[in-house]
PAKOL-375672 format. One line per field, with one value per residue (C-alpha): residue in one letter; x, y, z. Coordinates in steps of 0.1 Angstrom, whole numbers, plus 5000, padded with zeros to 4 digits. Layout:
! PAKOL-375672
resn (a; ...)
c1 (X; ...)
c2 (Y; ...)
c3 (Z; ...)
END
This chain:
! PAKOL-375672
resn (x; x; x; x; x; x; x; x; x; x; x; x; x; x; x; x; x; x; x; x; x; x; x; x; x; x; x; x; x; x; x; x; x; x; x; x; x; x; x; x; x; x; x; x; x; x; x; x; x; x; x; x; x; x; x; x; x; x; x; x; x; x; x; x; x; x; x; x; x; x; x; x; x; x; x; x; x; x; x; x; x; x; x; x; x; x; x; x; x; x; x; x; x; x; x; x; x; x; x; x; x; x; x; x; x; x; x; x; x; x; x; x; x; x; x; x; x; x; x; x; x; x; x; x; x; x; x; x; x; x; x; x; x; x; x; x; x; x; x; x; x; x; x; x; x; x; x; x; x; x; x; x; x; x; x; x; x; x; x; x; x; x; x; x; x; x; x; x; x; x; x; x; x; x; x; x; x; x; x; x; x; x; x; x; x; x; x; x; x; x; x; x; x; x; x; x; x; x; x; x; x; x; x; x; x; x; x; x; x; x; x; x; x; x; x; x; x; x; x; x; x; x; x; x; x; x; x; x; x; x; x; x; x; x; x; x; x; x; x; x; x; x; x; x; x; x; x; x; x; x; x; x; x; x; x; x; x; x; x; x; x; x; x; x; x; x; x; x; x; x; x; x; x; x; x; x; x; x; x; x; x; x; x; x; x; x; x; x; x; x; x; x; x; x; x; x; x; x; x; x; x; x; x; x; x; x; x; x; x; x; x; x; x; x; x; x; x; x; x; x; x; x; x; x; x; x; x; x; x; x; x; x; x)
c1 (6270; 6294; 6305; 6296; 6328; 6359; 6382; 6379; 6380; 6348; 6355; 6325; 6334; 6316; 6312; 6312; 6278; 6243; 6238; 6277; 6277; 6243; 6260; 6287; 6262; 6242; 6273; 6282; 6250; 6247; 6285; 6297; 6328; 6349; 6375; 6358; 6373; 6355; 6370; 6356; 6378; 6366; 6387; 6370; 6331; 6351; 6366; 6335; 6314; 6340; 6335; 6303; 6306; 6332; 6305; 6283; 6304; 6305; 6327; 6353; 6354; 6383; 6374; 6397; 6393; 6412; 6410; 6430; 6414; 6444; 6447; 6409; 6404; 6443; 6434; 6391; 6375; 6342; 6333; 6298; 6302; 6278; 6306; 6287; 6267; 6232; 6202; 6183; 6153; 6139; 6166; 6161; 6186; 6195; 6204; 6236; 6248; 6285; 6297; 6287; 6300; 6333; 6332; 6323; 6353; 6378; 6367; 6371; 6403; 6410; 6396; 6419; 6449; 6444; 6421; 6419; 6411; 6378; 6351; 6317; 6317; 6279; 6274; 6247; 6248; 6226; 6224; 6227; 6223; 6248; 6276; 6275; 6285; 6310; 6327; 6324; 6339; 6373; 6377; 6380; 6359; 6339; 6307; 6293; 6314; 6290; 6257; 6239; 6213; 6176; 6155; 6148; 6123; 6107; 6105; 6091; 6061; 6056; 6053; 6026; 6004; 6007; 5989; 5967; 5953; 5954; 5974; 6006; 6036; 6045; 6012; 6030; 6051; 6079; 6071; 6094; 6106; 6129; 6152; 6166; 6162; 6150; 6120; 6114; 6113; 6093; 6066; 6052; 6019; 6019; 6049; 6029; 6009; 5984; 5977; 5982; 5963; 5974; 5978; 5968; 5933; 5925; 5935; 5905; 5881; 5894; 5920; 5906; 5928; 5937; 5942; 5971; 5987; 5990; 6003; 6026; 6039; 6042; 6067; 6088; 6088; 6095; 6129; 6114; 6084; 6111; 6129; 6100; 6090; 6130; 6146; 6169; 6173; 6165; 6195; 6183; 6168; 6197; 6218; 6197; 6195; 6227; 6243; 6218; 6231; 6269; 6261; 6247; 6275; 6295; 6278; 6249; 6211; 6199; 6190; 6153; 6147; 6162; 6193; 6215; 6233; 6250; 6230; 6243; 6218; 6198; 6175; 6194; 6229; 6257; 6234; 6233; 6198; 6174; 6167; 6152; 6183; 6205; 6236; 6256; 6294; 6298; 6285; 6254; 6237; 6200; 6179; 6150; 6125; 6087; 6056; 6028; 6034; 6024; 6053; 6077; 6071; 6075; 6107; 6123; 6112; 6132; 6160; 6161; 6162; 6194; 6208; 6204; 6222; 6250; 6255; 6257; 6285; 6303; 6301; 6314; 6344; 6341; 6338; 6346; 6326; 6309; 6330; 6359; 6346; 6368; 6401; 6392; 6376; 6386; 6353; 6330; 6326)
c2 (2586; 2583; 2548; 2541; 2538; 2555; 2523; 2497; 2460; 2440; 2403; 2379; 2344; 2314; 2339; 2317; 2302; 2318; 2340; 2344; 2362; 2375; 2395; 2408; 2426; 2442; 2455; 2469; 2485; 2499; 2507; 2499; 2508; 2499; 2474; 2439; 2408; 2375; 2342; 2306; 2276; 2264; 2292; 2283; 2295; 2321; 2337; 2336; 2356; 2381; 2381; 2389; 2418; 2431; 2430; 2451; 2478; 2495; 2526; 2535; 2500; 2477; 2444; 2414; 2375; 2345; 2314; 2319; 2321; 2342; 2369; 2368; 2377; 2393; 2432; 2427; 2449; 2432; 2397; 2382; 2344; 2320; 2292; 2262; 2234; 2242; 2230; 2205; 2190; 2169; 2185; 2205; 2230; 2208; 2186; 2202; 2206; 2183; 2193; 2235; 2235; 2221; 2252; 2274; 2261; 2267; 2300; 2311; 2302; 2317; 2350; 2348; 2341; 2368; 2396; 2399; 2436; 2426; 2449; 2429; 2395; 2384; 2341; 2330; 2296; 2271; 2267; 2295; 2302; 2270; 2283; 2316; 2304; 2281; 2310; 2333; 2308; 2298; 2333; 2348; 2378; 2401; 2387; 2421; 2412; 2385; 2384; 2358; 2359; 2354; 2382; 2363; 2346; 2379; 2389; 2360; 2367; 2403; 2383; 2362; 2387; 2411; 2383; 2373; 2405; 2418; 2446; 2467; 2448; 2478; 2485; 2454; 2464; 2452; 2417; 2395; 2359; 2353; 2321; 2298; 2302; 2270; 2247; 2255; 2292; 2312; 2338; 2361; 2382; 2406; 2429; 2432; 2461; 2448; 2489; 2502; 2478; 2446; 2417; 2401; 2422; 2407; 2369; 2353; 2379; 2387; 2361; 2330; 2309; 2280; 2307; 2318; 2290; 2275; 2310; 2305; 2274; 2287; 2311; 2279; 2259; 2293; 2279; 2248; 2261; 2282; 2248; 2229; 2261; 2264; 2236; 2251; 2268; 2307; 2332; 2367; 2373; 2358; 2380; 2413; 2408; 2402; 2430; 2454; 2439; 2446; 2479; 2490; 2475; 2495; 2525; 2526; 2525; 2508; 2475; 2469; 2436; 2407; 2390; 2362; 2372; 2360; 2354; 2355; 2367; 2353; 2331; 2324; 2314; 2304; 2305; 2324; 2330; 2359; 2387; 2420; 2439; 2470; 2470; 2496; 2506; 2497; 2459; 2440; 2445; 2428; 2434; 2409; 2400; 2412; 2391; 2373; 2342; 2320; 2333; 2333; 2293; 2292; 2313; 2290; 2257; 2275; 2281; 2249; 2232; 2250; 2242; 2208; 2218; 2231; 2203; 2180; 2199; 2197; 2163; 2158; 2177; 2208; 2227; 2218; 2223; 2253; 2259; 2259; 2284; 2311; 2293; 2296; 2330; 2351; 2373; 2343; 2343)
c3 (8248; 8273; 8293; 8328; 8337; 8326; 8319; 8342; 8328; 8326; 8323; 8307; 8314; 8294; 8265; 8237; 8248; 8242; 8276; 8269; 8242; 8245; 8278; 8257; 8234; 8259; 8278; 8246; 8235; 8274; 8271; 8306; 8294; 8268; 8277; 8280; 8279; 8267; 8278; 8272; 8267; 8240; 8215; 8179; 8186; 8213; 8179; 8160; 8188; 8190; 8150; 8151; 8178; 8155; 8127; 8146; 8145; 8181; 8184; 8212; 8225; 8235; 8229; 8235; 8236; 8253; 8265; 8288; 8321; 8336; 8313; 8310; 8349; 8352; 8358; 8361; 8386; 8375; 8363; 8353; 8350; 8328; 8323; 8338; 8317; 8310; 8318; 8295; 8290; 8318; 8343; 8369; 8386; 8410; 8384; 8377; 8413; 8416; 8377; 8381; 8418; 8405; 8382; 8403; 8432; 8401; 8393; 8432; 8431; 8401; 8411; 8441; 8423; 8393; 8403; 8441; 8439; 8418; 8429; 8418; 8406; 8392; 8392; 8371; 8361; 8381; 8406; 8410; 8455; 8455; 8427; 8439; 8472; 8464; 8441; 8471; 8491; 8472; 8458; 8492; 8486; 8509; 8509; 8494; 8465; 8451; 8435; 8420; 8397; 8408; 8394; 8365; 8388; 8398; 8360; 8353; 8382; 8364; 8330; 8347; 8363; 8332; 8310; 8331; 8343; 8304; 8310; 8304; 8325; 8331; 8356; 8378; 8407; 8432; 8423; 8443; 8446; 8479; 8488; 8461; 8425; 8416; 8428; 8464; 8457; 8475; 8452; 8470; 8468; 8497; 8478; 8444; 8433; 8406; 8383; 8421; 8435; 8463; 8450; 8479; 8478; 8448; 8455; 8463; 8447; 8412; 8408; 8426; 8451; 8427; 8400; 8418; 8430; 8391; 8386; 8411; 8392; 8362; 8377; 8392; 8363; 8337; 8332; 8319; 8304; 8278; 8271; 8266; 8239; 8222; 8231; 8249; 8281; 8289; 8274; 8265; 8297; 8322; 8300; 8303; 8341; 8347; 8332; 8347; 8379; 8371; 8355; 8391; 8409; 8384; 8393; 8368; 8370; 8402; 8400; 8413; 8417; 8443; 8438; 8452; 8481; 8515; 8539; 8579; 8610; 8631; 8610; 8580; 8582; 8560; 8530; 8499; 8489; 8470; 8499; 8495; 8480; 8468; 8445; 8443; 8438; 8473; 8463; 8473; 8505; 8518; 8542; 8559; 8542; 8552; 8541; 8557; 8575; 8551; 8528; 8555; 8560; 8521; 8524; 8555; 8536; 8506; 8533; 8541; 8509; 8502; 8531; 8523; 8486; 8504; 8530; 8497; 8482; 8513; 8513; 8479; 8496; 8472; 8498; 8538; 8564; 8580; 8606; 8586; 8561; 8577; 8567; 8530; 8531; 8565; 8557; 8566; 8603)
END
């Protein structure tokens, strides 16, 4: 089978964790292409990852380690970064907001100082709408450049309405989740097809009212529902997701669900937030969002719940102000 690309460097940054290395594998197995690079400072469990990968005996690939962050990014065209702290019991997203923005500020600049000419650059560690942004911000990139992870939400909707209708997942459509990936996120119903039925057709009849709104919760809290299970948070599915989003940015199989993007018109602005969105060689591109009006209030309150994230990072001076965006990154107008 051939790779998805012909050479280009893939760079997987935090890989000595558990969505880490779990993104290395399935880059392997969907052979992006065969020069990746895993970096994670801590070196000793960095080693015994690439041990195991070793183990697993892939053919044709080039696999290298470091931890060191600029030969890890020096030469990337794509990057997929898990390398914040994770979430634990009793926290929520928000929870790791000054610490993971600090990472993600030093990864920017990073990304500016040794792969400018990156083409994609995925951010998945929570959370994730604020990370994402900072990154985007310090690294100087067109906002195309940058995705963040949120279909694990959306996923995590299909997973809902499979088992509680008793049916195939695959009979559940074009679920979506919009705005922040975390506890104000908005679910909605109009977008779902239930075996090529509405959703919203059969809220109220076969799914009663309060039926859906626990199911709606259950989708919020999935994160913590899986801790609360493993003791530990989510990694196989952050991992899948997020190298099908790089391998369509790369030029693979479209990627089908919403993801994390920047967010600038006439409603939403200076935000990065899930949209209704492609991703391509060309990068990551949205366009509005159509539901009823009850999910678009869910979607502003979503809005401005981030926006309220944001404002605190700029106050912790990680970032400066909104109108000074521009001096950091000449893309943000």
């Amino acid at each position: 089978m051939d790779f998805v690309t012909n050479n280009e460097k893939l760079t997987i940054v935090g890989a000595a964790g558990m969505i880490g290395s779990n993104m290395a594998q399935t880059a392997l197995m969907m052979r992006l292409t065969p020069n990746i690079c895993l970096y994670d400072p801590f070196a000793p469990a960095l080693e015994g990852v690439v041990e195991e990968l070793r183990h697993c005996a892939f053919e044709g690939v080039n696999l290298t380690w470091t931890s060191d962050i600029g030969d890890a990014l020096t030469g990337a065209s794509y990057v997929v970064s898990s390398g914040g702290a994770a979430r634990k019991a009793g926290m929520t997203r928000e929870d790791l907001l000054k610490g993971n923005a600090e990472i993600a500020a030093q990864l920017g600049k990073d990304i500016r100082t040794y792969c400018p000419d990156v083409k994609h650059v995925v951010i998945i560690f929570n959370p994730a709408d604020i990370t994402g942004l900072v990154a985007l911000i310090h690294g100087g990139l067109h906002p195309s450049q940058v995705s963040t992870l949120a279909a694990l939400d959306s996923t995590r909707l299909r997973s809902e309405l499979a088992q509680y209708f008793h049916i195939s997942p695959d009979e559940i459509r074009n679920c979506r989740t919009y705005g922040g990936h975390g506890e104000q996120m908005a679910v909605f119903a109009s977008t779902t097809l239930v075996a090529g039925r509405p959703l919203s057709e059969l809220i109220g009849h076969e799914m009663p009212e309060d039926d859906w709104h626990e199911l709606q919760q259950r989708v919020i809290q999935g994160g913590k529902h899986i801790i609360d299970l493993r003791g530990r948070s989510s990694f196989q599915s952050p991992a899948y997701l997020s190298i099908c989003m790089i391998a369509a940015a790369m030029g693979g199989k479209a990627f089908t669900y919403p993801a994390g993007v920047y967010v600038h018109n006439d409603e939403f602005r200076h935000i990065l937030m899930a949209m209704e969105t492609s991703i391509g060689p060309k990068g990551v591109e949205y366009k509005n969002v159509q539901g009823t009006p009850e999910e678009h209030t869910k979607l502003t309150d979503s809005y401005n719940h981030l926006c309220k994230l944001r404002d605190e990072v700029i106050s912790m001076g990680i970032i400066p102000p909104v109108d000074e965006w521009h001096k950091v990154n000449p893309h943000l107008k």
